[in-house]
N, C-alpha and C positions, 0 to 999 in steps of 0.2 A: 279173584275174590278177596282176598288179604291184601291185596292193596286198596280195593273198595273200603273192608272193613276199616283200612287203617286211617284211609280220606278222612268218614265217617268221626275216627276216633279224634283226630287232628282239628276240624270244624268243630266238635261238640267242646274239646280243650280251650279251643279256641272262643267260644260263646260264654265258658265259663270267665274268662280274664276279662272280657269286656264286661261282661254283667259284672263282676267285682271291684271292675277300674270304674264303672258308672256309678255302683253302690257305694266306692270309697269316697268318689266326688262331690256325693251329695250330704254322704255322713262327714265331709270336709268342712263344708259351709263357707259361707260368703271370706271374703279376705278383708281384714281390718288392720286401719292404718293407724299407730298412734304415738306423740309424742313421750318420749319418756325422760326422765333428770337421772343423770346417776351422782350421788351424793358418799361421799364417807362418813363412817358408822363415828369414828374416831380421826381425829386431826386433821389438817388440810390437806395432806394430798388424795386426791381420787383415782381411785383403780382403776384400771382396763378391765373393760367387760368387753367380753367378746359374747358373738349371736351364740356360740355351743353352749355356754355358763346363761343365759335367758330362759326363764321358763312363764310360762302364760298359762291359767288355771281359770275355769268356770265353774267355779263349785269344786269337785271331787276331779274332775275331766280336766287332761291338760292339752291344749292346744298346740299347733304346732305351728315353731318361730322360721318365718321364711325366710326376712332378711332381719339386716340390725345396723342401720346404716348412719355411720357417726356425723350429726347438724355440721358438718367443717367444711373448706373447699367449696366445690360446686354445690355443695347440699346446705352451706353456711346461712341463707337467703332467711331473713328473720324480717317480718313487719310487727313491730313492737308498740301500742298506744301507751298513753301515758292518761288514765281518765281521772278525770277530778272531780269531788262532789261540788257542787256551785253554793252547796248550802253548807259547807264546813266555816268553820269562823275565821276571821280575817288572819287566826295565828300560822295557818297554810304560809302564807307572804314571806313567813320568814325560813321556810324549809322551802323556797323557788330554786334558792340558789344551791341547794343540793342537787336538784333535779337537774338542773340545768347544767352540772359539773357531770352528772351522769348519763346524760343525754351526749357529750361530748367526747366520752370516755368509751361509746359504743364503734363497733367496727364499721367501715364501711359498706361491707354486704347488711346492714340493719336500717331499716326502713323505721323512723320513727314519726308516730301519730300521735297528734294532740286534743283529749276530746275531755265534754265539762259537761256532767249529769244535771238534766231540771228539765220540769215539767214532766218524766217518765220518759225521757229518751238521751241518747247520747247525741249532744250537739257536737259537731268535729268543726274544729276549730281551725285543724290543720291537717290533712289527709297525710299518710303515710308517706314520708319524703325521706331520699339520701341526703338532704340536706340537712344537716344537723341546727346549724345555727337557726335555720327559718324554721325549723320546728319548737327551738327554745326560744322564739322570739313568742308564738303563740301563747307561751305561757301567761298568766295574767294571775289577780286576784282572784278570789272568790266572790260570788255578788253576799257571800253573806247573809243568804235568810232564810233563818228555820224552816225545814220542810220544803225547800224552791223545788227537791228533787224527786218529794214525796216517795218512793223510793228506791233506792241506788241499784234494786235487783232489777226494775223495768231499765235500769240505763244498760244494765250488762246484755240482757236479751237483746234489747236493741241494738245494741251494737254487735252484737253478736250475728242477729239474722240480716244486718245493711252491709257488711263486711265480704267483701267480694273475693271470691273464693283464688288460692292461688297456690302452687306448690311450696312455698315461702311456710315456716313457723307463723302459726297468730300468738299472741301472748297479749298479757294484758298487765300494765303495775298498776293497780288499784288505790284512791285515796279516800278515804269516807271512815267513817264512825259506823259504817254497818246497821244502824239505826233505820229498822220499817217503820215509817210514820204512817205509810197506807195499810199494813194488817197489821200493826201493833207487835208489841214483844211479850217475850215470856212465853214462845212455841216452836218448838225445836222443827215442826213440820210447817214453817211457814212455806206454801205455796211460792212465795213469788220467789221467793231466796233457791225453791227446788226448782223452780221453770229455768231462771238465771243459770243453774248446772247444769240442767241439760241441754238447753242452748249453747252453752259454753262446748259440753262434752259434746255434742252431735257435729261441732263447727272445729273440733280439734281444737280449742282456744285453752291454753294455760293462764291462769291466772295468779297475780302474785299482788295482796290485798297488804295496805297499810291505815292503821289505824290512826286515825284524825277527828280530835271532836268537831263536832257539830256547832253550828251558831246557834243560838235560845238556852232553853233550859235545859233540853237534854242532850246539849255539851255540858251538862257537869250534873247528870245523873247518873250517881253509880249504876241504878237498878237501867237504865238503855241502854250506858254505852258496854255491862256485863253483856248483856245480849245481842248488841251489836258487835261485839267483840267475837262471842260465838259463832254468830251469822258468818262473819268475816273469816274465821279459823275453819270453817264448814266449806266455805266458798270453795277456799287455798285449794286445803286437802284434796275434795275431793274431783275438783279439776287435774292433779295433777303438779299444785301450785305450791304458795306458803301463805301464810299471815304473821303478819310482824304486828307485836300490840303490847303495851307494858302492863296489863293487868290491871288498871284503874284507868278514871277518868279524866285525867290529867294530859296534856298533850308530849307527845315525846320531843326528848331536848333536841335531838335532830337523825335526821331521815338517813344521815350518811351510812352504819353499819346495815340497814335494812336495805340500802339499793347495791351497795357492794356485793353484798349474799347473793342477793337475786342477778348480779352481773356474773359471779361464779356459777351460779347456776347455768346459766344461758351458753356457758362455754361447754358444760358438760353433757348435752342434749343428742338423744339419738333417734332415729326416726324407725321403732318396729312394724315389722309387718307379719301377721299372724294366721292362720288358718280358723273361723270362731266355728264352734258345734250345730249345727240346723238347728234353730228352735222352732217352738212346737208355733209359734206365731211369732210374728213380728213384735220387738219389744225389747224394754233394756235388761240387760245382762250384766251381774255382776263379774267385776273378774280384777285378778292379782297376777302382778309384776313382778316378776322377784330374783334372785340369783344369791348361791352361793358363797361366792366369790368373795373371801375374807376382808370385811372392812366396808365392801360398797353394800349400799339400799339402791334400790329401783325408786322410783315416783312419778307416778303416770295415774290418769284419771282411774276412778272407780268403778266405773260403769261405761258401757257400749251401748248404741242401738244395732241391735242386729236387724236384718232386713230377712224374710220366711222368702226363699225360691219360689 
């Protein structure tokens, strides 16, 4: 009878750990993958972050870091575009030749793409190749004309949802004035610029945006290219990215400190993987990157789409 009893006791112990290993699983939530930069706070060298010093927060809830697996080696595999507005003014021509030194300066596990926003899509000029030189061969002028791109947030979605999915880094070095000629400026909630994130963010794609006036009149409107500049410092951020812009409408003297930065970047890149909370529906989720660790910042997109079990 007491060994019945104790069966009994053994099975019920037993029902409890699975019901709590089921209920932990589902209060676990889906697994989310996502680039991150790590950056110092002060001076040039960048610290070691290791997975223990990671922490991932959803509001008040912190999430739990699986892995924390540093972009190098076998995990090095980067496909990098270089997208250009078609409608920036001819003065693009003369910052090629920076592109093109920093196109050369990339490792060989970096796959580089050359593509030129108009008409609201991203035209690729030249698909994602380890060939460096035939990728800087792509490069070209601008056609030059006000508005060709109508604007630059449809070129990122689209290139965002044609972009064939791969274990590889997506990243993006952006070149435009930031300038919606299609919803206009002076609204911090522009739609097309919020679709463009989340296209961005849903596709893991990093973006790293450079400010370029525009050909017509609004290359050298303070009041668009302020808001274009916003749009662009919007973009960076909240992918996970940067924006480079000098605060007027004026074009910068040259691109070289801005794709250096972003080439530092690209070495310091880790790939997290996270456990995210069940939401109550499918939908995006805020959440923050962050760590301790004296000196270093996280920088990783803003937002997740969680997916409801």
């Amino acid at each position: 009878m007491k060994k019945y009893i104790g069966l009994l006791g053994a099975i019920a112990a037993l029902a409890v750990c699975i019901s709590a290993a089921s209920a932990y699983a589902q209060d676990a939530g889906a697994t989310q993958r996502m680039l991150v930069t790590v950056e110092a706070r002060h001076g040039k060298t960048v610290p070691d972050v290791s997975r223990a010093d990671v922490m991932v927060h959803e509001g008040k809830d912190r999430d739990q870091v699986t892995d924390w697996v540093p972009a190098q080696g076998d995990h090095a595999g980067l496909e990098l575009f270089i997208l250009l507005d078609d409608g920036s003014s001819f003065n693009l021509g003369s910052q090629l030749e920076s592109i093109r030194k920093f196109i050369g300066t990339q490792p060989a596990s970096t796959k580089i793409g050359i593509a030129y926003m108009q008409n609201g899509i991203a035209k690729i000029e030249q698909a994602p190749t380890s060939d460096h030189a035939l990728a800087a061969k792509a490069l070209r002028l601008p056609l030059g004309i006000a508005g060709v791109d109508a604007s630059p947030y449809f070129g990122i979605s689209d290139l965002a949802k044609k972009w064939p999915a791969s274990p590889d880094r997506h990243e993006i070095v952006l070149v435009s004035d930031g300038v919606d000629r299609y919803y206009g400026a002076g609204d911090l909630q522009d739609p097309y610029l919020d679709a463009a994130i989340h296209d961005a963010e849903r596709a893991n794609i990093v973006v790293y945006a450079i400010y370029e006036p525009g050909a017509g009149h609004f290359g050298h409107s303070h009041w668009q290219s302020y808001w274009g500049q916003m749009y662009l410092s919007r973009l960076g951020e909240e992918t996970g990215g940067e924006a480079y812009y000098i605060g007027m409408s004026g074009a910068p003297v040259s691109f070289d400190p801005f794709l250096e930065e972003t080439a530092q970047h690209l070495e310091h890149q880790y790939w997290l993987t996270f456990q995210a909370k069940v939401p109550k529906r499918s939908g995006w989720e805020r959440v923050k990157v962050s760590t301790e660790v004296s000196n270093a910042e996280l920088v990783a997109a803003h937002e997740m789409y969680v997916e409801k079990p």
